[in-house]
ZALO-655970 format. One record per residue (C-alpha): x, y, z; residue number from 1; residue in one letter. Coordinates in pm, 1 decimal, decimal comma, always signed. Each point is the difference from the previous one (the first is absolute). Layout:
<bafis>
((X; Y; Z); NUM; "a");
...
</bafis>
This chain:
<bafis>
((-2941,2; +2597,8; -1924,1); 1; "x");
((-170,7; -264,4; +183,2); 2; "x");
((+162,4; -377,6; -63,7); 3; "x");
((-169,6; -303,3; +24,1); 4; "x");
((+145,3; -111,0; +356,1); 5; "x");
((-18,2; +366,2; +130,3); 6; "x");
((+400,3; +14,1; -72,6); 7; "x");
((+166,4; +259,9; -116,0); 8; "x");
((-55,8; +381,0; +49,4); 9; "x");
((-405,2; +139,5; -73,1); 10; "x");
((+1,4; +332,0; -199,6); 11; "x");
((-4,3; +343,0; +189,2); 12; "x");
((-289,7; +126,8; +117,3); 13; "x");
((-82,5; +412,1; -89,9); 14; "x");
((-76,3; +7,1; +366,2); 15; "x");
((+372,5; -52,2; +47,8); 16; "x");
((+122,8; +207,1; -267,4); 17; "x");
((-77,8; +337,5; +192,1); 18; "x");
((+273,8; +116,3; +244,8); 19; "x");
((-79,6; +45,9; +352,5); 20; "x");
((+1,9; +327,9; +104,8); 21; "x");
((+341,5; +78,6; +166,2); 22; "x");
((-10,3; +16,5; +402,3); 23; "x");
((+199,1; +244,5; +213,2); 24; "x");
((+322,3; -214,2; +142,2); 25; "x");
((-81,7; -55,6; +395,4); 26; "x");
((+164,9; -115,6; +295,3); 27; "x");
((-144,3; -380,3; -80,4); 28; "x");
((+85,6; -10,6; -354,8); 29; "x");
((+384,0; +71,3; +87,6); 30; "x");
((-57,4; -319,1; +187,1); 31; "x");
((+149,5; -229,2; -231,3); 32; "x");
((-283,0; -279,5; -46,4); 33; "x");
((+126,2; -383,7; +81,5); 34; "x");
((-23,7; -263,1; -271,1); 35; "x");
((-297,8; -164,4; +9,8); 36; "x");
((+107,1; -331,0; +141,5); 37; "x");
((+53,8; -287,1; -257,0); 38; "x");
((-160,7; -323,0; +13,5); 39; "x");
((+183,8; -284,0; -4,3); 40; "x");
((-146,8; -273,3; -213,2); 41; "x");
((+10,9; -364,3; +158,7); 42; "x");
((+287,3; -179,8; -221,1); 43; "x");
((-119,0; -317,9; -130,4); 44; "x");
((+165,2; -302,8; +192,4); 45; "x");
((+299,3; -78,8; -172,7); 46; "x");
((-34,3; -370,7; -217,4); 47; "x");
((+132,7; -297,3; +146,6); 48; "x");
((+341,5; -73,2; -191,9); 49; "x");
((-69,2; -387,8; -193,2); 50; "x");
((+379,5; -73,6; +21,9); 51; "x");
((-95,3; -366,3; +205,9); 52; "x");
((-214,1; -92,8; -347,0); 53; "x");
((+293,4; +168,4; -246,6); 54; "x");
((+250,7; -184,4; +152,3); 55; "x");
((-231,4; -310,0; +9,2); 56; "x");
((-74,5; +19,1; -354,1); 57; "x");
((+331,1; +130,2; -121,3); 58; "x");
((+144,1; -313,2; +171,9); 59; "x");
((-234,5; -246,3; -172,1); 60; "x");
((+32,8; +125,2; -348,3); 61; "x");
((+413,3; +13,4; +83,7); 62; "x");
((-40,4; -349,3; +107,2); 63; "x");
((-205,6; -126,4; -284,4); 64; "x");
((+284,5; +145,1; -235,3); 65; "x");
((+291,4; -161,7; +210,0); 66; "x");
((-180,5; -338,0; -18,5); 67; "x");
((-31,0; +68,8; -340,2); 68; "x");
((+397,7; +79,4; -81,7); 69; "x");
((+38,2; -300,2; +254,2); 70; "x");
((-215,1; -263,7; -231,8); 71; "x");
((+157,7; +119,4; -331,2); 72; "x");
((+358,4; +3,7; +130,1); 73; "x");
((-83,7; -404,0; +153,6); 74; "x");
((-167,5; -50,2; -401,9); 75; "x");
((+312,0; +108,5; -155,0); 76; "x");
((+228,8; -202,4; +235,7); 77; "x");
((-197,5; -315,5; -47,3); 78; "x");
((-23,5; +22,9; -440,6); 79; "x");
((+453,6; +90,7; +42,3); 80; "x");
((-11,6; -328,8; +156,8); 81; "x");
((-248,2; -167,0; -248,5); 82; "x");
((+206,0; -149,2; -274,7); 83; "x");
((-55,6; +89,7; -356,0); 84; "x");
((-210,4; -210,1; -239,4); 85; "x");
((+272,8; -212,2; -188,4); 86; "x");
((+231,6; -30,4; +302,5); 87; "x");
((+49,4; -259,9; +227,4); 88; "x");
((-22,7; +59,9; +378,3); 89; "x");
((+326,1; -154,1; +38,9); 90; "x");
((+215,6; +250,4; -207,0); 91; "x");
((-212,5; +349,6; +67,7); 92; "x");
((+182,0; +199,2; +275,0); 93; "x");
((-185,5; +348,0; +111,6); 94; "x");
((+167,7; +320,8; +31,4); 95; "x");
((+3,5; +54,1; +340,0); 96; "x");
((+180,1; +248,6; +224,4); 97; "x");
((-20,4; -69,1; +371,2); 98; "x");
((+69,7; +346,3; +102,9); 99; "x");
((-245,8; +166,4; -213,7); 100; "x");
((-301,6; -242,4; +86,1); 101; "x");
((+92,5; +47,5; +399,7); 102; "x");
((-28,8; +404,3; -83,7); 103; "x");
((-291,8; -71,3; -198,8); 104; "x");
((-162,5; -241,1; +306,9); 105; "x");
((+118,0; +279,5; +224,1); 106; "x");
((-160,5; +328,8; -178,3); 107; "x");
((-348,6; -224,2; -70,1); 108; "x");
((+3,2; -107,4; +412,0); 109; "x");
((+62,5; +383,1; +87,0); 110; "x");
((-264,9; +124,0; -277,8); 111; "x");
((-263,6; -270,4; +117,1); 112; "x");
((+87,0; +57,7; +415,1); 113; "x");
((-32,8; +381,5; -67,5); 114; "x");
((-324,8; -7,8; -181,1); 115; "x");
((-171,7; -280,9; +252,0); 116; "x");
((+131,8; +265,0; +307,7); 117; "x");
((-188,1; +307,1; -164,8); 118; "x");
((-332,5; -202,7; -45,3); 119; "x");
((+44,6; -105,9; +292,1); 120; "x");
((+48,3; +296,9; +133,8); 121; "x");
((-298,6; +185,4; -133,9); 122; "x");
((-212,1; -304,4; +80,5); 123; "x");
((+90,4; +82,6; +393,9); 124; "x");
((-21,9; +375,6; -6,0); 125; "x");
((-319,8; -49,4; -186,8); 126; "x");
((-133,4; -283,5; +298,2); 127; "x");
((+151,0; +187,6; +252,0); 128; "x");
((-151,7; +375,1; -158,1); 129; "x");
((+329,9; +177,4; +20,2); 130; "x");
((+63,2; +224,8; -308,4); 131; "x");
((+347,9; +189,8; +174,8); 132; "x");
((+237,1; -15,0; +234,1); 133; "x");
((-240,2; +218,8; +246,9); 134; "x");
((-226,9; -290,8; -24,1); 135; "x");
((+257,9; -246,8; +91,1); 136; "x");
((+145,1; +198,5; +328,5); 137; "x");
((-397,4; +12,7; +108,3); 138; "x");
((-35,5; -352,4; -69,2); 139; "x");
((+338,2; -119,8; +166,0); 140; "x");
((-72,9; +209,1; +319,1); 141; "x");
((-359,4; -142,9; +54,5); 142; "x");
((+200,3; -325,5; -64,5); 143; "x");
((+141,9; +81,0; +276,8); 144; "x");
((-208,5; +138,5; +225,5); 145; "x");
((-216,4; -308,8; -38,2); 146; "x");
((-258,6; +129,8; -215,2); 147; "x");
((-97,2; +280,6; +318,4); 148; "x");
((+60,5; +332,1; +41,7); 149; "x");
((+208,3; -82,7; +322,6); 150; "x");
((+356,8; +127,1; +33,1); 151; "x");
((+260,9; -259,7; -108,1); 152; "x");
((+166,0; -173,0; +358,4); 153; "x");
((+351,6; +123,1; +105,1); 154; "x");
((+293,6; -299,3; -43,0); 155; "x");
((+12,6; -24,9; +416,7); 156; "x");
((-387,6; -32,9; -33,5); 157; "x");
((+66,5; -275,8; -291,9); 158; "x");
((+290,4; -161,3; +137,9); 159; "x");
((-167,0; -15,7; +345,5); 160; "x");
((-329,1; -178,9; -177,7); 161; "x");
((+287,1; -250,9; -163,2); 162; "x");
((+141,0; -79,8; +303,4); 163; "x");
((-290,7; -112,4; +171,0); 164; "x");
((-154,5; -204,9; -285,3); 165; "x");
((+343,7; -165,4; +8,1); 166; "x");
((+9,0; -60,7; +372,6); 167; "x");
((-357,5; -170,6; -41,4); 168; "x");
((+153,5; -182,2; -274,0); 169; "x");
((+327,6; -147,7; +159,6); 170; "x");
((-124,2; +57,1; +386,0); 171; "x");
((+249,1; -17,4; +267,6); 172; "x");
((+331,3; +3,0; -257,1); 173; "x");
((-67,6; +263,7; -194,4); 174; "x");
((-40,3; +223,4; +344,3); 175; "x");
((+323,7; -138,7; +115,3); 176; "x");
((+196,7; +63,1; -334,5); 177; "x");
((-168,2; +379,4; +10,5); 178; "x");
((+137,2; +30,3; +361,2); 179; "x");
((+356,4; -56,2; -82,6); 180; "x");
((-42,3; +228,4; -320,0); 181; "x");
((-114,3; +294,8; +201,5); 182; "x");
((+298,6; -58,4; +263,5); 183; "x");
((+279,7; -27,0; -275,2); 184; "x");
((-130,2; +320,1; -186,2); 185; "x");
((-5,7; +204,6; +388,2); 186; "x");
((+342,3; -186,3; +50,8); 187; "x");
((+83,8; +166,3; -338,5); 188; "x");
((-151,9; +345,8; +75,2); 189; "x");
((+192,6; +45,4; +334,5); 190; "x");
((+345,6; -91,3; -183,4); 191; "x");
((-111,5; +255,5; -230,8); 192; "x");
((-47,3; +278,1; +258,6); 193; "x");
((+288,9; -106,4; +185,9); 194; "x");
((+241,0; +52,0; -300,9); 195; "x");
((-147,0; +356,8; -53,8); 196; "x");
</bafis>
């Protein structure tokens, strides 16, 4: 059976029907044959996570809803204080309790702080293209490195380039201050070895 795509199997041909005739066993077909060696098909490059733009857009619609909760909880606040039709200003006193409203404030703060850090969040990763935590060691250590592929310095290599933009800084002082440093730390050393 032939299929449109050439899929599937094709029906038998009566050439392949008949049996080959049957062969005397020799020293070669004791041999046993290797497997034909399998090809490995090229895997497709795995796709690029989009966890920069979920987080991005996950944070704006969470933010949208927290501003949301925010403006209706301010609405109903602002009609408790309003005071009915009929009543004078003078006499209408609100229900209020001043340690549910600060726990109120406090949850909508948190809610609104949380939401504006994931946006903000996926609005960096997505600038900055990094999708996983992979992406942020490569970009941290380039950071580092000063955008180049060179090794990052030693601290006696960095602390030696610190002490001479200082000394160009301060001049003569500085050198003099760094002086008695290095003598109080040998003075320390050899009352170290001396005790051992």
């Amino acid at each position: 059976m032939v299929s449109l795509f050439g899929w599937g199997s094709s029906a038998p041909s009566p050439e392949s029907n008949q049996t080959p005739p049957q062969e005397k066993p020799t020293e070669q077909s004791q041999i046993p044959a290797s497997p034909p060696p399998q090809t490995q098909l090229a895997q497709p490059p795995k796709p690029k996570p989009n966890t920069n733009l979920k987080l991005l857009f996950g944070g704006m619609t969470f933010f949208a809803l927290s501003v949301l909760v925010t403006r209706r909880a301010f609405r109903k606040k602002n009609l408790a204080a309003m005071p009915p039709y009929y009543t004078s200003s003078v006499y209408h006193q609100p229900h209020s309790n001043s340690a549910a409203d600060a726990f109120e404030a406090l949850n909508l703060a948190t809610l609104n702080v949380i939401s504006f850090g994931l946006m903000a969040g996926g609005a960096v990763g997505y600038a900055l293209d990094i999708n996983e935590l992979e992406d942020l060691r490569k970009f941290v250590r380039a950071g580092l490195r000063g955008g180049s592929d060179t090794p990052v310095k030693s601290d006696e290599e960095l602390e030696m380039e610190v002490t001479e933009w200082v000394s160009k800084v301060f001049g003569d002082k500085f050198e003099k201050e760094l002086e008695k440093e290095k003598m109080k730390r040998a003075f320390q050393d050899a009352r170290e070895q001396d005790t051992k």
